[in-house]
VEXDREN-2710 file (C-alpha; in Angstrom, 1 decimal):
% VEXDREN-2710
k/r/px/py/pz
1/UNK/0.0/0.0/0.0
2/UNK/2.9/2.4/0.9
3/UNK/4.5/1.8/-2.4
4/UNK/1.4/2.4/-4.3
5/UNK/1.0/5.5/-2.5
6/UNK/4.2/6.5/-3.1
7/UNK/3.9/5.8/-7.0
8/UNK/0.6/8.2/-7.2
9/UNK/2.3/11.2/-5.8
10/UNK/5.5/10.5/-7.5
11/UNK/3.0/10.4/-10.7
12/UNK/1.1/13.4/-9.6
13/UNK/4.6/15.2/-9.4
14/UNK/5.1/14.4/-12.9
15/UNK/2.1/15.7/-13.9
16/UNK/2.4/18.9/-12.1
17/UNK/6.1/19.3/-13.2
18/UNK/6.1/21.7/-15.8
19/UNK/3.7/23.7/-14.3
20/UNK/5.4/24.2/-11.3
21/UNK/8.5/25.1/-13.8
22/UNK/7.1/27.4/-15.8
23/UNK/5.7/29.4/-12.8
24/UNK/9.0/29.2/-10.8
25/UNK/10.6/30.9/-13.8
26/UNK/8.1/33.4/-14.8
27/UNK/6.7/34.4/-11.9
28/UNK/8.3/33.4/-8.4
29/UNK/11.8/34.3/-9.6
30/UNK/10.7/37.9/-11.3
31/UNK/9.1/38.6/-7.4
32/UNK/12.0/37.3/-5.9
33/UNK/14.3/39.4/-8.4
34/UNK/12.6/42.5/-7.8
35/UNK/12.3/42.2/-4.2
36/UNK/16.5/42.0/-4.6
37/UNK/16.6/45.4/-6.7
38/UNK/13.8/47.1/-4.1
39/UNK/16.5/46.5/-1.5
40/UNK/19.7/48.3/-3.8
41/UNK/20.5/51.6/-5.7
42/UNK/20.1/50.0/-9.2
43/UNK/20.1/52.9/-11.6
44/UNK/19.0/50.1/-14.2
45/UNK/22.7/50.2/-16.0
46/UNK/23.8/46.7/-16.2
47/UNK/23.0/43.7/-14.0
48/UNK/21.4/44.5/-10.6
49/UNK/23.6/41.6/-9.0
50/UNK/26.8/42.5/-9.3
51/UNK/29.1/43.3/-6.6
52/UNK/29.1/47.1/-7.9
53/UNK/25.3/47.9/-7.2
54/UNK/25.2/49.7/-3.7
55/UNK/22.9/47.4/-1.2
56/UNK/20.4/50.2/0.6
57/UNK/18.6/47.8/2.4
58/UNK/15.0/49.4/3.7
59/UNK/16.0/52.6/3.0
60/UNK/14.2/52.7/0.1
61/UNK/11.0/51.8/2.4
62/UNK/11.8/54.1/4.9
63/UNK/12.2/56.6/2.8
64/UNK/8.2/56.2/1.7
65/UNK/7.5/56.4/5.1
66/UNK/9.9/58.3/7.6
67/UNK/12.0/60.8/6.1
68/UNK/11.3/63.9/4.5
69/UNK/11.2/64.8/1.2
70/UNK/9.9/64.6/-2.2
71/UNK/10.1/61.0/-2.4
72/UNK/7.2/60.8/0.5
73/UNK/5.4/63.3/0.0
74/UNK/4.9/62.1/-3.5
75/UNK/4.2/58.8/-2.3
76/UNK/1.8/60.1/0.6
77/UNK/-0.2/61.7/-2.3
78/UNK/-0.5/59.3/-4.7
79/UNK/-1.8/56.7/-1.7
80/UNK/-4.6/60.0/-0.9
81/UNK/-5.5/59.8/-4.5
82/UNK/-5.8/56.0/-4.6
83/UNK/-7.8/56.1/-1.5
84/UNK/-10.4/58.6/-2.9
85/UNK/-10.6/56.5/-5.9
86/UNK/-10.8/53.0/-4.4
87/UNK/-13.1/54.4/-1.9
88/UNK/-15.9/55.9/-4.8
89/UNK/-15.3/53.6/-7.7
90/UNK/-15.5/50.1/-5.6
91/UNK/-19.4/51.1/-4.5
92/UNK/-20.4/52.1/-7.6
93/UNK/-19.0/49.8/-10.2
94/UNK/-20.8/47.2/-7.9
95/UNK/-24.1/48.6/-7.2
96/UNK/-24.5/49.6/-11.0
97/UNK/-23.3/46.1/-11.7
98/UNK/-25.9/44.6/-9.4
99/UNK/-28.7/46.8/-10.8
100/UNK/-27.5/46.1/-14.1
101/UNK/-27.7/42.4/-13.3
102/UNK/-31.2/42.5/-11.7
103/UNK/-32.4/44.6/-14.9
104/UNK/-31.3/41.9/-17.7
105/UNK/-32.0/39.1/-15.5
106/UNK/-35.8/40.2/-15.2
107/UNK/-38.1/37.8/-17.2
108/UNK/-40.6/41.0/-18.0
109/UNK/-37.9/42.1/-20.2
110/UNK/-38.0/42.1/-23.7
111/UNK/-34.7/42.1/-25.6
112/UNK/-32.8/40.7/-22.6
113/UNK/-29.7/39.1/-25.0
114/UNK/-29.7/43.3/-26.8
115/UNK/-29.0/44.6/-23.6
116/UNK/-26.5/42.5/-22.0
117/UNK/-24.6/42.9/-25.4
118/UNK/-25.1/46.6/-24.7
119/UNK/-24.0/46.5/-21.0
120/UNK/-20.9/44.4/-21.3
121/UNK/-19.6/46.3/-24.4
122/UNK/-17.9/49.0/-22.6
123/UNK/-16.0/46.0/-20.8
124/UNK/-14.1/44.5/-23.7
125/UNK/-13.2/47.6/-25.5
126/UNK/-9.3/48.7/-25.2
127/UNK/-9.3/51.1/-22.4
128/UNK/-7.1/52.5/-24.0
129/UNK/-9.1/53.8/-27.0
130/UNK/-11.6/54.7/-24.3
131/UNK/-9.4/57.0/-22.5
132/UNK/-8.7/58.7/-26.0
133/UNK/-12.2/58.9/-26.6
134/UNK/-12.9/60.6/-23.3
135/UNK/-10.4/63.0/-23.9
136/UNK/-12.1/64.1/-26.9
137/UNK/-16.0/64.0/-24.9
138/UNK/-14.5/65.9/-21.7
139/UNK/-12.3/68.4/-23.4
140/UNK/-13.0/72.0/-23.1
141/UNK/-14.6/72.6/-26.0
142/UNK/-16.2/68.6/-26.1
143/UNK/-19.4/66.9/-25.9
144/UNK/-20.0/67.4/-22.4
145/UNK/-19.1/70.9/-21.9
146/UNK/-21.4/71.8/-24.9
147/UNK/-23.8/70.0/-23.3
148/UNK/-23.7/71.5/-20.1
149/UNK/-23.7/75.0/-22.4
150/UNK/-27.3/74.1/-23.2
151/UNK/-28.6/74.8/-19.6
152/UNK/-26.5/77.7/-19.1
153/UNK/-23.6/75.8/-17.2
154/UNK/-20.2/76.7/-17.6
155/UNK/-18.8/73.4/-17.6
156/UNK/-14.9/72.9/-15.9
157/UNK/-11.9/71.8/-17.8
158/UNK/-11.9/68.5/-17.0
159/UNK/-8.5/67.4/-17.0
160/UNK/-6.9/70.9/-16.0
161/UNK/-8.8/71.4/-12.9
162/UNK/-6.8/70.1/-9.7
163/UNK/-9.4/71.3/-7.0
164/UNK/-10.8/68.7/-5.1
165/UNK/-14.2/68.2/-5.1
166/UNK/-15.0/68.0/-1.4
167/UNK/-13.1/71.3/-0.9
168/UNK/-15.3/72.6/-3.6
169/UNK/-18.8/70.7/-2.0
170/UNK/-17.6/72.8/1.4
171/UNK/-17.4/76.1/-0.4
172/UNK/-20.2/75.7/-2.2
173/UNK/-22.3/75.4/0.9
174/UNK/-20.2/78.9/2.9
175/UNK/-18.2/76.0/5.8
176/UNK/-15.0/76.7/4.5
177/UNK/-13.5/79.1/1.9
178/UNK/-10.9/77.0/-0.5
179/UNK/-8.9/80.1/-0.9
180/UNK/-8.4/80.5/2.7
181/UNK/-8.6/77.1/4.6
182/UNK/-8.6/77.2/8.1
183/UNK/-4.9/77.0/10.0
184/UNK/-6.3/74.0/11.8
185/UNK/-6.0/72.2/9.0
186/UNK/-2.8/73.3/7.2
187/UNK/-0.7/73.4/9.9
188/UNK/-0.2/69.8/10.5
189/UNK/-0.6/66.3/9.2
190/UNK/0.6/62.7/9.1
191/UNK/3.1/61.8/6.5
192/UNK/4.2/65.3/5.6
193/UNK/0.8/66.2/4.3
194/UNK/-1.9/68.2/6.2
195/UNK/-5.3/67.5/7.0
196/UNK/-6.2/70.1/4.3
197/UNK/-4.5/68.0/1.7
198/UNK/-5.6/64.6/2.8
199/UNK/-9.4/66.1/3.0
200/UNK/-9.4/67.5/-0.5
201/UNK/-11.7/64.6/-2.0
202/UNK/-10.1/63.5/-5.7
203/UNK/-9.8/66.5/-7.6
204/UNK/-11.9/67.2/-10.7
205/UNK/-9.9/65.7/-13.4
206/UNK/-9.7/62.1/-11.3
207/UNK/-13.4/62.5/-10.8
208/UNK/-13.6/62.0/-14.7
209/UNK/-11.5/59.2/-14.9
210/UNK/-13.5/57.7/-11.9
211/UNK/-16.7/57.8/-14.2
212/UNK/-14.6/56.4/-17.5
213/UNK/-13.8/53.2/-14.9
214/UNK/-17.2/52.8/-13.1
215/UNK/-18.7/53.1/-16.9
216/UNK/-16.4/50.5/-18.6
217/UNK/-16.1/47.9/-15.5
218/UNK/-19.5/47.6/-14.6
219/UNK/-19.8/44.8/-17.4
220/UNK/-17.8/42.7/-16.1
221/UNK/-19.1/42.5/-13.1
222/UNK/-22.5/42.3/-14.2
223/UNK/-21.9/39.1/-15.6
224/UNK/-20.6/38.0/-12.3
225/UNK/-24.0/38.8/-10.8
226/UNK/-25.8/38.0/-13.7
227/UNK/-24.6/34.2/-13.3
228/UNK/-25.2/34.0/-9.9
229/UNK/-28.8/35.1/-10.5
230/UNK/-29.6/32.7/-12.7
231/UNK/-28.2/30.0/-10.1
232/UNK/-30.5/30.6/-7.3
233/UNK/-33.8/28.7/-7.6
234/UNK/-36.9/30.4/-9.1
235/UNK/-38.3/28.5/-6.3
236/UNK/-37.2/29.9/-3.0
237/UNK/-38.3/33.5/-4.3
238/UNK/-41.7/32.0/-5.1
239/UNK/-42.1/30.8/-2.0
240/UNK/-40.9/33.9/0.2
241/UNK/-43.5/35.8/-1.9
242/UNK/-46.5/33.4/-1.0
243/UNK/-45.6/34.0/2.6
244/UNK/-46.1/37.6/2.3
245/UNK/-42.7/38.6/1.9
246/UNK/-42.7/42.3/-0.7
247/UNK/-39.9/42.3/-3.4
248/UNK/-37.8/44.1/-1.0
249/UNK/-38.0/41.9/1.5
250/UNK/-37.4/38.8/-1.0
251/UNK/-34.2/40.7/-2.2
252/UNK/-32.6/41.8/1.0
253/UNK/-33.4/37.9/2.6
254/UNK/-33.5/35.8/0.0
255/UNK/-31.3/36.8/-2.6
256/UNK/-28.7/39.0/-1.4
257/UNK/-27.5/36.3/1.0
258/UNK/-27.1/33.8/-1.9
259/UNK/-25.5/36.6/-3.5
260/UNK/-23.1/36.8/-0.6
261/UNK/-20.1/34.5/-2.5
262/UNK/-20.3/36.8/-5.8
263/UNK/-20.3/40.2/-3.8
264/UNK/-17.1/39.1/-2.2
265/UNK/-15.4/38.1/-5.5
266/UNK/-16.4/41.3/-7.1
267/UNK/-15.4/43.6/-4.1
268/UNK/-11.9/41.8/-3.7
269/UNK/-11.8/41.8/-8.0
270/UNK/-13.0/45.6/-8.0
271/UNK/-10.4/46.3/-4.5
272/UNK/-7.5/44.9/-6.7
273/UNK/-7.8/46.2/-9.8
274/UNK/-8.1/49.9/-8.7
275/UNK/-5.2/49.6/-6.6
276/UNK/-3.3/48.9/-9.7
277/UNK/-4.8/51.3/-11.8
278/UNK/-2.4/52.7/-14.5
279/UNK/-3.7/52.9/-17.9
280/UNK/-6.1/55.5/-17.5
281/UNK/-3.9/57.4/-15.6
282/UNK/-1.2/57.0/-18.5
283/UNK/-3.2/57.7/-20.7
284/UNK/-5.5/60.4/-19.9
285/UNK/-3.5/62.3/-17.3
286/UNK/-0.2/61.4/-16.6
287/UNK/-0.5/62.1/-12.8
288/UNK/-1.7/66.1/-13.8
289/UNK/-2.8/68.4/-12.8
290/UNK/-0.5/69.3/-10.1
291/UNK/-0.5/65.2/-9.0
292/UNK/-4.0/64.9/-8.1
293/UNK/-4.4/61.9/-10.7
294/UNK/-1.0/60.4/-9.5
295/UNK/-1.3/56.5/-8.4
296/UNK/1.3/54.4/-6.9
297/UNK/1.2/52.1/-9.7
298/UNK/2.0/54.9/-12.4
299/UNK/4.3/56.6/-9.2
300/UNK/6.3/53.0/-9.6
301/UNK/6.7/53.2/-13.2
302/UNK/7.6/56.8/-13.2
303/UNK/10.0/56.6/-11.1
304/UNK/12.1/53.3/-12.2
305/UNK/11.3/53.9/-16.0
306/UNK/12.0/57.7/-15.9
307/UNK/14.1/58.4/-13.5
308/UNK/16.1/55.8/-13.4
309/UNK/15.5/54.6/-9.3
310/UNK/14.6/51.4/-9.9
311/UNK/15.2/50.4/-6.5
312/UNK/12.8/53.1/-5.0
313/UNK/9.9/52.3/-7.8
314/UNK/10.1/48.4/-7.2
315/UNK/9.7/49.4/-3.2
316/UNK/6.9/51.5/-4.4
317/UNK/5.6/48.3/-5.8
318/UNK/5.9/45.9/-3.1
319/UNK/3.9/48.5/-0.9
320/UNK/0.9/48.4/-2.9
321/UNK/1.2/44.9/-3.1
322/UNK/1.1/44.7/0.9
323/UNK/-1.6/47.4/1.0
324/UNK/-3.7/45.5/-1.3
325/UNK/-3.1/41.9/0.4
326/UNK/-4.0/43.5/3.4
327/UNK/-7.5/45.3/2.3
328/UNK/-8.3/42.0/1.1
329/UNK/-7.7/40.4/4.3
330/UNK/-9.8/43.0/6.3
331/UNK/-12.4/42.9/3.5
332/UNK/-12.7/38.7/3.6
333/UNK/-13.3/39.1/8.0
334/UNK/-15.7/41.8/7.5
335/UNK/-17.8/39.6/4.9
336/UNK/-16.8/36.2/6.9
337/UNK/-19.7/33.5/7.8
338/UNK/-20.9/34.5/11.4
339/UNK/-22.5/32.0/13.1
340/UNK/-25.0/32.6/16.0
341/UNK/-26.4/30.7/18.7
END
């Protein structure tokens, strides 16, 4: 019997092999690669292991978070950014996904197949092209301005206007004068910015690129739902409504608990990818105006491919990567099974 066992794993082994190959070589030894050049002053000239590269250590970590300096406080602003956007593009792209998934999954409507085409198209178009096409829609003399010309609005430009829109929400209303912020507030802060600057909101030109990703993701995800839908029994609805339970009611208890699987996978999906968001930024914004669109994935690349610290970019990297194993983590005890007595 203990040879036979032996034989199956020995065969399984064999099996998994050239898996286990391919993915030591192209993906644990890149990570363990970088994670060597995050900890030098590789200027990207020649091989990052020779005897010649200077070893930093953590500095290149510390530096992100301790010391001061243009290094952090570019950092510190591009995780603000990220936060805003993470924080307003997650709860959208999945309620409009979920919406969009109860509309197409209705049996009262007609040309269901039309619109889920319609719905998902934005999804597998090259964002990319997208970005260029928003660029064109949101300029200042686009679409949308024109539009807004219509009702007598004088629309913004778009990707030229750095003010953040929460600054601009408390002016609007008289609490606090954008020109003039309260010393409170600009006096002090953590990570060498002040409470002014991390309370800004995402400025007007990443609140556009936030409605070009909630617009073109929402597809994907719809699907997700969409499928999910379709797997819970006709049945147990059925049955909830005969015992007097409204369509609310059959939603919130019946549905959205089998839905409970899928909303984690499309909030951990969603958490992920706009973490690493990059081509919209590269595209559309570059990090303007005045850094309010920076991210620290496109931070990363700008600073190994362009200025040549490759040892400071891949640290930017492996940050985000702890940040977004760590959201995750939270995100998967918030939403865990809890059993009562």
């Amino acid at each position: 019997m203990t040879v036979r066992k032996t034989r199956e794993h020995l065969a399984g082994w064999l099996f998994v092999a050239p898996v286990v190959v391919i993915l030591g070589l192209f993906m644990l030894a890149p990570i363990l690669m970088a994670l060597w050049v995050s900890l030098t002053d590789w200027n990207g000239q020649g091989s990052p292991f020779r005897g010649s590269v200077p070893f930093v250590g953590v500095d290149n970590y510390t530096r992100l978070f301790t010391e001061e300096g243009l290094a952090r406080q570019d950092f510190m602003t591009s995780v603000r950014n990220n936060v805003y956007y993470v924080a307003i593009v997650v709860p959208l792209q999945t309620v409009l996904a979920l919406g969009l998934a109860l509309i197409v999954n209705s049996r009262l409507l007609k040309g269901r197949t039309f619109f889920r085409a319609a719905f998902f198209f934005p999804s597998v178009t090259s964002s990319v092209a997208i970005s260029v096409v928003f660029l064109f829609v949101f300029a200042n003399s686009g679409a949308v301005n024109a539009l807004l010309g219509l009702f007598g609005i004088d629309g913004p430009q778009w990707f030229a206007d750095s003010r953040g829109v929460l600054h601009l929400l408390l002016g609007a209303v008289g609490l606090v004068d954008p020109a003039a912020p309260p010393e409170a507030l600009t006096s002090g802060g953590p990570f060498g910015l002040s409470w002014w600057e991390w309370l800004s909101g995402p400025s007007v030109a990443m609140t556009t690129i936030i409605m070009l990703v909630v617009w073109t993701t929402s597809g994907t995800f719809m699907l997700m739902f969409l499928a999910a839908l379709q797997d819970i029994p006709v049945s147990l609805e059925e049955a909830a409504m005969l015992d007097g339970a409204g369509r609310r009611q059959v939603f919130r208890n019946v549905t959205l608990p089998l839905l409970k699987p899928t909303l984690f996978l499309v909030l951990t999906l969603g958490l992920i990818s706009t973490w690493q968001v990059f081509d919209q930024i590269y595209v559309m914004s570059q990090g303007n105006p005045a850094k309010t669109t920076l991210t620290p994935a496109f931070l990363s690349y700008q600073t190994a491919f362009r200025s040549f610290e490759y040892g400071s970019g891949t640290a930017i990297s492996f940050v985000l990567f702890a940040i977004i194993v760590v959201l995750t983590l939270v995100q998967r005890w918030v939403m865990r099974e809890r059993r009562h007595a």
